[in-house]
C-alpha positions as CSV (number, residue, x, y, z in Angstrom):
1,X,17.1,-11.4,0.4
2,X,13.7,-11.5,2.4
3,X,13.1,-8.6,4.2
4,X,11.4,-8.1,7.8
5,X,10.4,-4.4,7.7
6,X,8.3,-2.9,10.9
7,X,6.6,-0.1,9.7
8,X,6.0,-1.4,6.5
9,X,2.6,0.6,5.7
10,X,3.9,3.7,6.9
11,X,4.9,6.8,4.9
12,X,8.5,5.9,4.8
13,X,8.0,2.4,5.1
14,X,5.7,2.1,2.8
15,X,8.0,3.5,0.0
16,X,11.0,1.4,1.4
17,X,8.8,-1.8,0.6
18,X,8.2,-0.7,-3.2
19,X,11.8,0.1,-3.5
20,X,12.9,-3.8,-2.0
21,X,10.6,-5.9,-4.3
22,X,11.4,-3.6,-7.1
23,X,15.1,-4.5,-6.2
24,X,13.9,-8.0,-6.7
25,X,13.9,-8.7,-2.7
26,X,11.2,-10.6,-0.7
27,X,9.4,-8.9,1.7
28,X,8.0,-9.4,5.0
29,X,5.9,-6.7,6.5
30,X,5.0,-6.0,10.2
31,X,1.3,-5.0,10.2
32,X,-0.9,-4.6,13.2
33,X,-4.2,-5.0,12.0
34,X,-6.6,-6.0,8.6
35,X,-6.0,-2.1,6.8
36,X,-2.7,-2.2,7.1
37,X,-2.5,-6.6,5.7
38,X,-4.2,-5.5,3.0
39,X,-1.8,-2.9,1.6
40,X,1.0,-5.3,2.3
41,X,-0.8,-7.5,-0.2
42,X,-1.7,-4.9,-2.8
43,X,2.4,-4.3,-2.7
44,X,3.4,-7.6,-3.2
45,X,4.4,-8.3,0.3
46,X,4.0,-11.1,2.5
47,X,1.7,-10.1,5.9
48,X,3.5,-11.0,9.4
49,X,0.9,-9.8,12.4
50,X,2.0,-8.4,15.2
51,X,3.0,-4.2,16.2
52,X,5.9,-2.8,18.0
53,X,5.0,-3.7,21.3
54,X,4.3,-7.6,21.0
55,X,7.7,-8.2,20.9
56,X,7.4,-12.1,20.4
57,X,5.5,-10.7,17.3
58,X,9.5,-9.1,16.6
59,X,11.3,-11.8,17.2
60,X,9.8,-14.4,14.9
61,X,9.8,-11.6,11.9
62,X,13.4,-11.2,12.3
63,X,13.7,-15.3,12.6
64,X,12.0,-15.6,9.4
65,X,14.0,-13.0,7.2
66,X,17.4,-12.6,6.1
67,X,17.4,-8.9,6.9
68,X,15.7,-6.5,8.7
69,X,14.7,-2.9,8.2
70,X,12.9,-0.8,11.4
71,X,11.0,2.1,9.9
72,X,8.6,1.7,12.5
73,X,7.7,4.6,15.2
74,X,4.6,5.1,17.1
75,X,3.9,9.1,15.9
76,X,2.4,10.1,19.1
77,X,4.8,13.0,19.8
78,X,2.0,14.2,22.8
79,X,3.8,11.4,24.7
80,X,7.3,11.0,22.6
81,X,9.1,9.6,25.6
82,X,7.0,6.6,26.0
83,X,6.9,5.8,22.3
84,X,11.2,6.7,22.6
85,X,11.3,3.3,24.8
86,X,8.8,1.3,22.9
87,X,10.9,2.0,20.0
88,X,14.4,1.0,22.4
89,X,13.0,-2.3,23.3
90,X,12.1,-3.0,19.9
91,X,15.6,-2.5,18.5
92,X,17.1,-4.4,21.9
93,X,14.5,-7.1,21.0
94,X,14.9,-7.4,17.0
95,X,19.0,-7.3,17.7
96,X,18.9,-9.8,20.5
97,X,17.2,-12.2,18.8
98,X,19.6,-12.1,15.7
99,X,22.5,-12.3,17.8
100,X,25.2,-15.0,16.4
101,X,23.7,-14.4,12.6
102,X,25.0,-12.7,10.3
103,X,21.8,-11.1,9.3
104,X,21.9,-7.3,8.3
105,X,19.8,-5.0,11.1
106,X,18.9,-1.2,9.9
107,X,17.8,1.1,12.5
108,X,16.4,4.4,12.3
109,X,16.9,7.8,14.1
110,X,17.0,10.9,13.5
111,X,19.6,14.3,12.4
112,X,18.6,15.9,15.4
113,X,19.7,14.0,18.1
114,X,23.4,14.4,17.2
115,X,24.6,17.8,18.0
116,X,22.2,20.5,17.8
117,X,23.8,24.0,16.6
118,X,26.8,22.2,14.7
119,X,27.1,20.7,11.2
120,X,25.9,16.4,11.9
121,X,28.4,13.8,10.0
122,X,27.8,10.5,10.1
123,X,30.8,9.9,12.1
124,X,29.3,11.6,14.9
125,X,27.8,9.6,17.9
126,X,25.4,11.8,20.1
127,X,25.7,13.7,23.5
128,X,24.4,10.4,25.9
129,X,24.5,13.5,28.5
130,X,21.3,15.1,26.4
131,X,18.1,14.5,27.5
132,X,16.3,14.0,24.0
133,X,14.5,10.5,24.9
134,X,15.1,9.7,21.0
135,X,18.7,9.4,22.0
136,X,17.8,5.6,23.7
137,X,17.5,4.1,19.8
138,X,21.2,4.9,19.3
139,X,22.5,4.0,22.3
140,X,20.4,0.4,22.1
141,X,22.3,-0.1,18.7
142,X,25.9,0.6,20.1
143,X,24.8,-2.0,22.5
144,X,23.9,-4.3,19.9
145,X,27.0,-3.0,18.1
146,X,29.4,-4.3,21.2
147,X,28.0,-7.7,20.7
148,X,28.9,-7.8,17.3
149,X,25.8,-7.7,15.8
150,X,25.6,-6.1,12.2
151,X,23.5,-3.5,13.2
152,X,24.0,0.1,11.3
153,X,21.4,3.4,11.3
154,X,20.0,5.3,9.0
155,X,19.4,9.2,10.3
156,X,16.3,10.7,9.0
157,X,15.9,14.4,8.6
158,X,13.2,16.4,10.3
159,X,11.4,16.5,7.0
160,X,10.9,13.7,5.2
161,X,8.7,14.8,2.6
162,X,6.5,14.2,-0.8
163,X,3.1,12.8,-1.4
164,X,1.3,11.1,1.0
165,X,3.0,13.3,4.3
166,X,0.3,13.5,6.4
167,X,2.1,13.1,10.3
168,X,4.9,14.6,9.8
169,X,6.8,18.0,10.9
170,X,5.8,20.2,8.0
171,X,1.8,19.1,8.7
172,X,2.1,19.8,12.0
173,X,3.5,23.1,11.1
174,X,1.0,23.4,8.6
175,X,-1.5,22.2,11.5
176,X,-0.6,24.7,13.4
177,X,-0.6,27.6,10.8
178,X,-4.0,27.1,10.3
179,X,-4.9,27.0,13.9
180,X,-3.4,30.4,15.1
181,X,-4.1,32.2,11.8
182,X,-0.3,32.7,10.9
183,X,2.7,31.1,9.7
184,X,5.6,31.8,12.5
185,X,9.3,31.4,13.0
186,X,10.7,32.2,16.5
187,X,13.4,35.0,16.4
188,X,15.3,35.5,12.8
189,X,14.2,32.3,11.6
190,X,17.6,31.4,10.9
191,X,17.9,27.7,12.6
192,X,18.3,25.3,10.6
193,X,16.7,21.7,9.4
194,X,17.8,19.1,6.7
195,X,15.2,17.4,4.0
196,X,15.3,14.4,2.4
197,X,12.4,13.0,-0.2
198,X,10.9,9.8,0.9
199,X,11.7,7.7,-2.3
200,X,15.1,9.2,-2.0
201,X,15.3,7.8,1.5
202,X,13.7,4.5,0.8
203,X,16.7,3.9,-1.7
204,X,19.2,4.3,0.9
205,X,18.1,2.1,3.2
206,X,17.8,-0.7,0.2
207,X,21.3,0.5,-0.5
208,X,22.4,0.5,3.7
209,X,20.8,-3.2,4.2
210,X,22.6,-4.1,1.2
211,X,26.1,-3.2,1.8
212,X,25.4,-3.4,5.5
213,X,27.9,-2.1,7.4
214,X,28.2,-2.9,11.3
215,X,28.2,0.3,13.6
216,X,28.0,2.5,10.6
217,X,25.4,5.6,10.8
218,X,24.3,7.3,7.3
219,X,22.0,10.2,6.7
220,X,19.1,10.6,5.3
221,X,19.8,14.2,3.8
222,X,19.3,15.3,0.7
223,X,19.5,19.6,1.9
224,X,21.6,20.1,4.6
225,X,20.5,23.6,5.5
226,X,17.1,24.9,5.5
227,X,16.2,27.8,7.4
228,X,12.5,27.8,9.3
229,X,11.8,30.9,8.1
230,X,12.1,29.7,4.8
231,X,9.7,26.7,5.3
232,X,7.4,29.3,7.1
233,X,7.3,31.6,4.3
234,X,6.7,28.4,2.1
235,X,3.5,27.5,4.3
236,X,2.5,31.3,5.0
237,X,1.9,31.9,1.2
238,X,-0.5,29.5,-0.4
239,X,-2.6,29.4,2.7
240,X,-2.8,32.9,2.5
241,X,-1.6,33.2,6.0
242,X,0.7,36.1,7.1
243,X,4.4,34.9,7.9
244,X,5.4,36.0,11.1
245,X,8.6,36.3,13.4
246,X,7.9,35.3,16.8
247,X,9.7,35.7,20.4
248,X,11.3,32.9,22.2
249,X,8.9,33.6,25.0
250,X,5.6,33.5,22.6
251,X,6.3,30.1,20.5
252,X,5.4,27.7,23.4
253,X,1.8,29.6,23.3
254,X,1.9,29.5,19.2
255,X,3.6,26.0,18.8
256,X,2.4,24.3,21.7
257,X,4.6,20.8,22.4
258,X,5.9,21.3,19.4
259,X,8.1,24.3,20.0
260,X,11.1,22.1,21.0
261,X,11.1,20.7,17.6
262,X,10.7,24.7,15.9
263,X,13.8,25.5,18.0
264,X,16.3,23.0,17.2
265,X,19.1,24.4,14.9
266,X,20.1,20.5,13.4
267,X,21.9,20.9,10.4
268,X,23.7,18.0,8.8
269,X,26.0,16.6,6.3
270,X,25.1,13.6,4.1
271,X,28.4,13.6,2.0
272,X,30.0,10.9,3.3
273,X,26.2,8.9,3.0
274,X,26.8,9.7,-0.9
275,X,30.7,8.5,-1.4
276,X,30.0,5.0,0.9
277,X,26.6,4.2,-0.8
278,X,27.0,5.6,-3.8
279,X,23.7,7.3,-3.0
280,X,22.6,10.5,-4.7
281,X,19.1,12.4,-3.8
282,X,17.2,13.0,-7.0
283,X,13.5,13.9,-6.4
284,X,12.2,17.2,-5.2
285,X,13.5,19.2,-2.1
286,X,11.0,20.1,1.0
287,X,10.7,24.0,-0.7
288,X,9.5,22.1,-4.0
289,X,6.9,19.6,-2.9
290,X,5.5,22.8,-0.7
291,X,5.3,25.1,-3.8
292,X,4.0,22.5,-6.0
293,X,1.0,22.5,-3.6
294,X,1.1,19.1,-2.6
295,X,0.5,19.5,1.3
296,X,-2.5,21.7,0.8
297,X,-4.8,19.8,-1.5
């Protein structure tokens, strides 16, 4: 199968082009200027120019390929609404424009946006009511979903981690640690994200594009239940950096924009993921890759 993937020189879309062409597919990667077409070549990959908001760039990569996978996200969480409806009209784009194929679409989102406080299956569909902006992704796929495009989604935790995870949550809590001189968890600590390694995700979305099932969601968990002030006391310790519990009222000072995101209690299944797909996580958890020192070198 040849491949369109957007965000195919990112962290996680990077690793989901090494697992396709080891698979033995083709692939064609989105990449938005000469760094970025350079590591497409050094992977094997075929160079397709364009970014997430030409969007004629979108539709003739998703012409071209039997498949497509969107990895791609604009990390600029200072303005996370306005990269939330970039990210819309590229899945409303990419689906439209496959519309009457049969070609397999793979979106991504994310555990959080399904039911903060209770346990996320994959049979869950989000509160619409909620005001996350990340909750426009999903609702562009049911909307593809109704037209009977093959469109499915693959959940990613909060922490997608190992080697190479330089923008996302557990740097920017590491960030932030280094800022304010300590390592913080607001109250007890005891709310709750999900990890998942990045070559364990990139496997299932080989495994989601290949079985491809239309309106189905699967999650990218590998641990369902990790507590911030576990990851906290995780960052806290090689640092050097005292670990510290927080008030409600203090973490928009400590955390900044980001105190949303240290708030959310999102745990979530990824047992039905495993019995669908056949998927099973087998590389380091979050805790690991954090002890093993690979975020502070």
């Amino acid at each position: 199968m040849k491949v369109f993937v957007t965000g195919a020189t990112g962290f996680v879309g990077s690793a989901v082009v090494r697992e396709l062409i080891n698979a033995g597919h083709e692939v064609l990667g989105l990449a938005r200027n000469e760094t970025a077409e350079k590591a497409l070549v050094l992977a094997g990959a075929e160079v397709h120019k364009g970014d997430l908001e030409d969007l004629q760039s979108l539709r003739e990569g998703a012409r071209l390929a039997d498949g497509i996978i969107h990895t791609g996200f604009i990390h600029d969480f200072s303005r996370f609404a306005a990269v939330c409806e970039i990210d819309r009209l590229a899945i409303e784009t990419i689906g439209n424009s496959i519309a009457g194929t049969d070609k397999p679409f793979i979106v991504t989102s994310g555990t959080l946006v399904v039911n903060p406080g209770i346990l996320a299956t994959e049979d869950m569909l989000p509160n619409y009511n909620g005001t996350n902006p990340r909750l426009a992704s999903e609702k562009a796929v049911d909307a593809l979903a109704s037209q009977n495009i093959r469109v499915s989604v693959v959940r990613l935790s909060p922490s997608v981690h190992g080697e190479g995870d330089h923008q996302g949550f557990v740097p920017i809590l590491i960030d932030i640690a280094r800022k304010t001189g300590s390592s913080a968890y607001i109250g007890g600590g005891e709310n709750r994200w999900t990890g998942v390694h990045r070559l364990d995700a990139a496997k299932l979305y080989r495994l989601a594009l290949e079985q491809a099932m239309p309106g189905a969601r699967f999650h990218g968990v590998a641990e369902e239940s990790i507590t911030l002030k576990e990851i906290a006391e995780a960052i806290g310790e090689p640092l050097g950096l005292p670990v510290v519990s927080i008030s409600k009222n203090e973490a928009a000072a400590h955390f900044g924009w980001f105190e949303h995101f240290v708030s959310i209690d999102g745990p979530a299944s990824g047992r039905l993921t495993r019995e669908r797909l056949n998927w099973e996580p087998e590389y380091s958890s979050l805790i690991q890759d954090l002890e093993h020192g690979i975020y502070f070198k």
